[in-house]
N, C-alpha and C positions, 0 to 999 in steps of 0.2 A: 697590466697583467699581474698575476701573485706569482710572488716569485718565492723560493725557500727561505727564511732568513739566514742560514748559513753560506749562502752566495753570496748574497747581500754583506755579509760582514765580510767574507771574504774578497768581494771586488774591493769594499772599502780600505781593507789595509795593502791588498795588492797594487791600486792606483796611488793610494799613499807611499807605498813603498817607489814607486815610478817618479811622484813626484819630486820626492827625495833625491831622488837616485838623478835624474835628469839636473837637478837644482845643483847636485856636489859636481856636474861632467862638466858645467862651464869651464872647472881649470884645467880638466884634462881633453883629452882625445876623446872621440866614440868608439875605438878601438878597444883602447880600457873599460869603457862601461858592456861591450857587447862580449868581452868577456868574462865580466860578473855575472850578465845575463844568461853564461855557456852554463853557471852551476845553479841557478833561479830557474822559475818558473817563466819558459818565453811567452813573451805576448803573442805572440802567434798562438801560441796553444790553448790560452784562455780564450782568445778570441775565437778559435773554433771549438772552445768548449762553448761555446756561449749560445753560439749557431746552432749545435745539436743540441744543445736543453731545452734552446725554446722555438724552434724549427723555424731558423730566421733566413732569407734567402739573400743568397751571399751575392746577386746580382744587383740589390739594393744597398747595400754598404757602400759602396763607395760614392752612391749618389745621394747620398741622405745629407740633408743641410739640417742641423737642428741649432733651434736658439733656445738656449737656455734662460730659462725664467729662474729667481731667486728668490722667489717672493717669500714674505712672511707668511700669507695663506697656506701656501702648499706647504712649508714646514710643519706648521700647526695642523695641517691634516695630517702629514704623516706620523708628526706625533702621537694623535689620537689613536691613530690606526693600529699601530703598534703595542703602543698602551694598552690599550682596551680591546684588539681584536687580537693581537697579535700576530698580526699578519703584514704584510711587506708588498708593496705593489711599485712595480717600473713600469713607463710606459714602453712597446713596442718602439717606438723612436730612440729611447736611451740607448736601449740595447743595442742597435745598430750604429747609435752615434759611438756606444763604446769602443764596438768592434774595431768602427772605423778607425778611431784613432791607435788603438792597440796593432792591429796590421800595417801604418803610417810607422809606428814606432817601430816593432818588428821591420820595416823595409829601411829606413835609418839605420840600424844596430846590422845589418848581415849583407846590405850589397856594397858597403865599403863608399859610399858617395861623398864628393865634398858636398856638407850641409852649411852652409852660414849658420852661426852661432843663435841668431832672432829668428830662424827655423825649431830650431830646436826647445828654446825657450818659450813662443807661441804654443808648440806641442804641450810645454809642462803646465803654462797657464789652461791648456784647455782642459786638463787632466784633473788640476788643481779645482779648477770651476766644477765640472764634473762631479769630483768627490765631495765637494762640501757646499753645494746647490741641491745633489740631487741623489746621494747617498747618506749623507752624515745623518739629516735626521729621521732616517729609517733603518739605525744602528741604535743600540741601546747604550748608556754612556760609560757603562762596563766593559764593551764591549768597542768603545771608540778610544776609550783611554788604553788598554792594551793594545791597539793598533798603532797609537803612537808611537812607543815606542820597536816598530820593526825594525828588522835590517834592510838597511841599504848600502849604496854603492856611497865608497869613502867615508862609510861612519866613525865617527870617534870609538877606538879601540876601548875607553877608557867605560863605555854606555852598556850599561844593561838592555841588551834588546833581546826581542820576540822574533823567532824564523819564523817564515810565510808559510812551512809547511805546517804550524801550528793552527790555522787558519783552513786549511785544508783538509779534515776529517771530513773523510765521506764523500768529498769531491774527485773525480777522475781523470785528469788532463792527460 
């Protein structure tokens, strides 16, 4: 489905930012990151931004199994796609696969649960897989090199970073 590309860039630095953010909570608590999450953008909210953009039924999220492909083919389409048509397509399954995970993170960060630590980490690796399978090459590389550098949770004080609200012109959560 075409999707805007400024969602597109957006989910990219937003799950980048998660991945980060998840990758610095190994030495702390989830208490600490679910309270960086109190002044960020909650994954709950993107995730039901998401549902009403593209009128996805939320009784399928949580039963959606997707596997991810990484292939080189589908890079190099999306390549083109972008390139030359300028346009951005996800499939219907992404989208739900995101959700999914984004509402999993969101239920992590706010009902206080003990998580074993390789709960947590599996989340970042799917997030990880995610953004750079099946976002990155339907980002322009101007547009992926500022998403590098965002903020996240326990970044080095000493870094030049980009807020998520940057990211967000024109989006409504």
């Amino acid at each position: 489905m075409k999707i805007e590309y400024k969602i597109v860039v957006f989910l990219y630095a937003y799950l980048h930012q998660i991945d980060l953010s998840l990758d610095r909570s190994r030495w702390t608590s989830l208490v600490e990151l679910n309270e960086y999450y109190k002044t960020q953008i909650a994954p709950e909210k993107v995730a039901y931004y998401l549902i009403k953009e593209f009128d996805l039924e939320i009784e399928k999220i949580h039963n959606i199994y997707y596997i991810q492909n990484c292939n080189t083919f589908d890079k190099i389409r999306d390549y083109f796609l972008l390139n030359f048509s300028k346009k951005s397509y996800l499939k219907k399954e992404e989208l739900y696969y995101c959700c999914q995970k984004l509402f999993i993170l969101n239920q992590y960060l706010t009902n206080n649960m003990v998580i074993h630590k390789l709960e947590i980490e599996k989340l970042r690796i799917d997030f990880a897989k995610f953004t750079y399978c099946s976002l990155q090459s339907k980002v322009f590389s101007k547009d992926r090199n500022k998403a590098i550098n965002i903020e996240h949770f326990l970044q080095n004080k000493n870094l030049n970073v980009i807020s998520i609200e940057e990211f967000t012109d024109g989006l409504h959560f």
